[in-house]
C-alpha positions in Angstrom: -6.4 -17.9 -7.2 -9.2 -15.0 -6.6 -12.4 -14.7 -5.4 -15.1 -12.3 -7.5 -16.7 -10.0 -4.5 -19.5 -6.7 -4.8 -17.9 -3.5 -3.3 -19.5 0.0 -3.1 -17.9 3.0 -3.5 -18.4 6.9 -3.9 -18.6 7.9 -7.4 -15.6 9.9 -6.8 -13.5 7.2 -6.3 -15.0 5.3 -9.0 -14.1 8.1 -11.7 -11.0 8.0 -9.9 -10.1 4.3 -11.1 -11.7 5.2 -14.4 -8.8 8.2 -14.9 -6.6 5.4 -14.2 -7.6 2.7 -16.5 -8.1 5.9 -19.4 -4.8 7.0 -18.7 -2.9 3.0 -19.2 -2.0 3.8 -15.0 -4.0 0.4 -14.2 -4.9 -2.1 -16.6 -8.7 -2.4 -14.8 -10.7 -1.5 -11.6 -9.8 -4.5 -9.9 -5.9 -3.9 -10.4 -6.9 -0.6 -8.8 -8.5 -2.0 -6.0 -6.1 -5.1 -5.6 -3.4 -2.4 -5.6 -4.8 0.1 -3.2 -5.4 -3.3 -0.5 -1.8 -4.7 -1.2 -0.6 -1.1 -0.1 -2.7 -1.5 3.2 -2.0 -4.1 4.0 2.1 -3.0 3.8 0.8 -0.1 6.0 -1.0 -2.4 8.6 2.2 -4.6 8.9 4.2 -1.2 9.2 1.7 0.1 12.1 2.4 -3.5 13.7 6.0 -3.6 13.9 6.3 0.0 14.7 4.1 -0.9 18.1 6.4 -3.8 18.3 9.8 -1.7 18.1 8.0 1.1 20.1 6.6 -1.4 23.2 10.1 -3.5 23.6 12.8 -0.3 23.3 15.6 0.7 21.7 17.4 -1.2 19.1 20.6 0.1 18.2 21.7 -2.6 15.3 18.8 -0.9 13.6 19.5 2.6 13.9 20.7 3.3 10.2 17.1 1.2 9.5 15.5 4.3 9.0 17.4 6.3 6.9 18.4 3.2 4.6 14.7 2.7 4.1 14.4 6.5 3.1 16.3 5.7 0.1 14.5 2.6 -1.1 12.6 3.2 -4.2 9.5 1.5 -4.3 8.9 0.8 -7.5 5.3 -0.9 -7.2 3.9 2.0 -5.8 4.6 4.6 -8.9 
């Protein structure tokens, strides 16, 4: 399911998404936009559990967390 809504944005940005869709890096403006929101939304839930780790301590069962995260390749975001 999706809803149709009316955004506005600076030119630049709209050239931006237009490079994209030239260039086959996005298939339309809304996969641009749908992409750019699924990615800030993964940064809001990051922000939120980092205040969550940072307000109750130390965990060490999660200390190699960090640096086995470093590795993962995150394909969806090429």
């Amino acid at each position: 399911m999706s809803k149709q809504i009316t955004v506005r944005l600076p030119d630049e940005l709209v050239d931006f998404m237009d490079q994209l869709v030239a260039a086959d890096k996005a298939s339309s403006r809304a996969s641009v936009v749908a992409r750019a929101m699924e990615r800030e939304r993964r940064r809001e839930l990051a922000a939120r559990d980092l205040a969550i780790l940072t307000e109750h301590g130390d965990y060490p069962d999660l200390e190699g967390l960090a640096p086995a995260a470093a590795g993962t390749v995150l394909s969806d975001l090429d």
